[in-house]
Residue frames as a rotation matrix with the C-alpha (Angstrom) as fourth column:
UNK 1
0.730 0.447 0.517 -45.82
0.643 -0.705 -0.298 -54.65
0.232 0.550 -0.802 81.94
UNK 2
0.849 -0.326 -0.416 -43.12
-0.011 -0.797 0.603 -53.07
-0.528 -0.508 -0.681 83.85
UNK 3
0.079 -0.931 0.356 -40.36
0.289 0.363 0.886 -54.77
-0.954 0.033 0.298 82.46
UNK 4
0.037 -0.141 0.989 -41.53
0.995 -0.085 -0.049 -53.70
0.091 0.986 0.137 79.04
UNK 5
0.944 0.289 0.161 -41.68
0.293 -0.956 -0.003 -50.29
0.153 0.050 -0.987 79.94
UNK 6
0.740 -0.520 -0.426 -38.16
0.114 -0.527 0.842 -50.47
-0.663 -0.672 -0.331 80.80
UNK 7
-0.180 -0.490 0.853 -36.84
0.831 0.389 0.398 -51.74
-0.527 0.780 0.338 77.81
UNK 8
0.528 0.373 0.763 -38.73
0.716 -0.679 -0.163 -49.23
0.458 0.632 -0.625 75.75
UNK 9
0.944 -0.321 -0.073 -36.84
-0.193 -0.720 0.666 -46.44
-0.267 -0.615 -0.742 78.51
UNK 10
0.177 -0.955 0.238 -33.40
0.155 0.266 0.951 -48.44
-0.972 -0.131 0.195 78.03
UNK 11
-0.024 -0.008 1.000 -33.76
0.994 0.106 0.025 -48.58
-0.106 0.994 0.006 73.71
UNK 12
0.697 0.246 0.673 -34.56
0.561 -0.772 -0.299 -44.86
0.446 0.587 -0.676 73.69
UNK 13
0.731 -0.682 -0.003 -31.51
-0.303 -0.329 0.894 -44.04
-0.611 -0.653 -0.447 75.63
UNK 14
0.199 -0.924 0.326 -29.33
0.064 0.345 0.937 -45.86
-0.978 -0.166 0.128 73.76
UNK 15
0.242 0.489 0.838 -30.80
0.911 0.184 -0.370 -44.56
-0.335 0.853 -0.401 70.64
UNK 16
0.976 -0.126 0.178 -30.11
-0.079 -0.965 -0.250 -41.01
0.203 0.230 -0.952 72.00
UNK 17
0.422 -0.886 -0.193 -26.71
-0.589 -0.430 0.684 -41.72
-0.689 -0.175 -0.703 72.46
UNK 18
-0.240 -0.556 0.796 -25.94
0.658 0.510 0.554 -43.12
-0.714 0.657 0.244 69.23
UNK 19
0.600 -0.017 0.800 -27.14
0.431 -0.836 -0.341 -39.76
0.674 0.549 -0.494 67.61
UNK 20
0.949 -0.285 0.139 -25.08
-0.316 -0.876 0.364 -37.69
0.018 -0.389 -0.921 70.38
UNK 21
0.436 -0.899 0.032 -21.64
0.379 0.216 0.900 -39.20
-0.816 -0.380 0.435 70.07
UNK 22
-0.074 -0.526 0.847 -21.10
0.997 -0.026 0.071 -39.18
-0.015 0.850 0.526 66.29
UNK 23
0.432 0.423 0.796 -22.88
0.727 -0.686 -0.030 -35.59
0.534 0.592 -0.604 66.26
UNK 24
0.958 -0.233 -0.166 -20.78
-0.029 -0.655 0.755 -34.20
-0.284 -0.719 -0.634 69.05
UNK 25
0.550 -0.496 0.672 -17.78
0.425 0.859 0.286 -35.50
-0.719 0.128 0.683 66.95
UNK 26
0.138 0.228 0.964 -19.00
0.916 -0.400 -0.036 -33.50
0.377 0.888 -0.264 64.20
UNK 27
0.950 0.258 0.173 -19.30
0.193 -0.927 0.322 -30.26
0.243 -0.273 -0.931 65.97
UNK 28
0.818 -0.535 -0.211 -15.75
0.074 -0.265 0.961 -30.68
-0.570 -0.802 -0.178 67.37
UNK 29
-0.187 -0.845 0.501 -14.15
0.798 0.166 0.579 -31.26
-0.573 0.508 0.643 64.58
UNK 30
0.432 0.499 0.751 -15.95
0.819 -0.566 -0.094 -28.28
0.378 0.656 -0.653 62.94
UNK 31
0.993 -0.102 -0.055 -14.56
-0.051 -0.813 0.579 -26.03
-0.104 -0.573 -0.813 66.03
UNK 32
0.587 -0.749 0.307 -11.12
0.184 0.493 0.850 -27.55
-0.788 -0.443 0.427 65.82
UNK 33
-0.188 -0.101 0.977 -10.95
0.971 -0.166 0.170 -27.02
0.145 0.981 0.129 61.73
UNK 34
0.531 0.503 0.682 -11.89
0.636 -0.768 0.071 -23.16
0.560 0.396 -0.727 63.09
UNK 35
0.566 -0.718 -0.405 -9.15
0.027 -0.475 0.880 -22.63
-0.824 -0.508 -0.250 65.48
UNK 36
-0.074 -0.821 0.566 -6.42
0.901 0.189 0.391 -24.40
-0.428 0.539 0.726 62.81
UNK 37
0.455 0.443 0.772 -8.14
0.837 -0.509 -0.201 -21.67
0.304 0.738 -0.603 60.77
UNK 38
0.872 0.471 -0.133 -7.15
0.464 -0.708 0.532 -19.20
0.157 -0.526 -0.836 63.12
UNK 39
0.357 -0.932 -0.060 -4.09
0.325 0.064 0.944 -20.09
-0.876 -0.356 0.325 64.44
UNK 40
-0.285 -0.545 0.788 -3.01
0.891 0.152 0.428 -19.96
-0.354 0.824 0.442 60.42
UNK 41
0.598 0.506 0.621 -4.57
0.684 -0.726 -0.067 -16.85
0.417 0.465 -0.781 59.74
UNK 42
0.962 -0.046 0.271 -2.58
-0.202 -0.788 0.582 -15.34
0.186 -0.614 -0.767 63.00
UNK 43
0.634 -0.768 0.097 0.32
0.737 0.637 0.226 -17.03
-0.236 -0.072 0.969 62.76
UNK 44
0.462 -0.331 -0.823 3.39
-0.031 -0.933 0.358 -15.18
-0.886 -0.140 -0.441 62.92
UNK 45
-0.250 -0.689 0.680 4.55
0.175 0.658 0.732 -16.75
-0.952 0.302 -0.044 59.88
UNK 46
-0.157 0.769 0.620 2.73
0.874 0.400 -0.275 -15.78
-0.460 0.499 -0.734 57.63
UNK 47
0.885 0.206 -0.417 2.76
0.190 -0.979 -0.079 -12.18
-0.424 -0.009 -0.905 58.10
UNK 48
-0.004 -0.921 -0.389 6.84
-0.309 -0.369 0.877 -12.35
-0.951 0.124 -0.283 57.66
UNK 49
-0.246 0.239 0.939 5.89
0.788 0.614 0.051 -14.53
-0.564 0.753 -0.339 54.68
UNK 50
0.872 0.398 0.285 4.05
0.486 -0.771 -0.411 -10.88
0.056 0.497 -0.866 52.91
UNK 51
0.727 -0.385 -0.568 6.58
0.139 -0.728 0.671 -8.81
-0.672 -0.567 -0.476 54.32
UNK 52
0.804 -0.400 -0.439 9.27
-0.498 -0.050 -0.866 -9.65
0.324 0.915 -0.240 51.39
C-alpha cells in the first residue's frame, strides 16, 4: 500500500513539472518580447531617426 502511495506522490510531481517548465517558458518569453519592446521604444536611435 505504501509503495502505491508513492507512485501516485512521484506521477503528480512529475505531472506538475511538465505544466511548470513549458509555462514558465511562456511567461519569459512574454517578459523578454517586453523589454525588446522597450529597449526599441528607448532606443537612442530612433529618436535621431524623427529628428530629420
Amino acid at each position: 500500500m505504501t509503495s502505491a502511495a508513492r507512485w501516485n506522490v512521484a506521477s503528480s510531481i512529475v505531472r506538475a513539472w511538465v505544466i511548470a517548465l513549458p509555462a514558465s517558458g511562456l511567461v519569459a518569453a512574454r517578459f523578454y518580447d517586453l523589454a525588446r519592446l522597450r529597449v526599441a521604444l528607448l532606443s537612442p536611435e530612433r529618436s535621431e531617426r524623427g529628428r530629420g
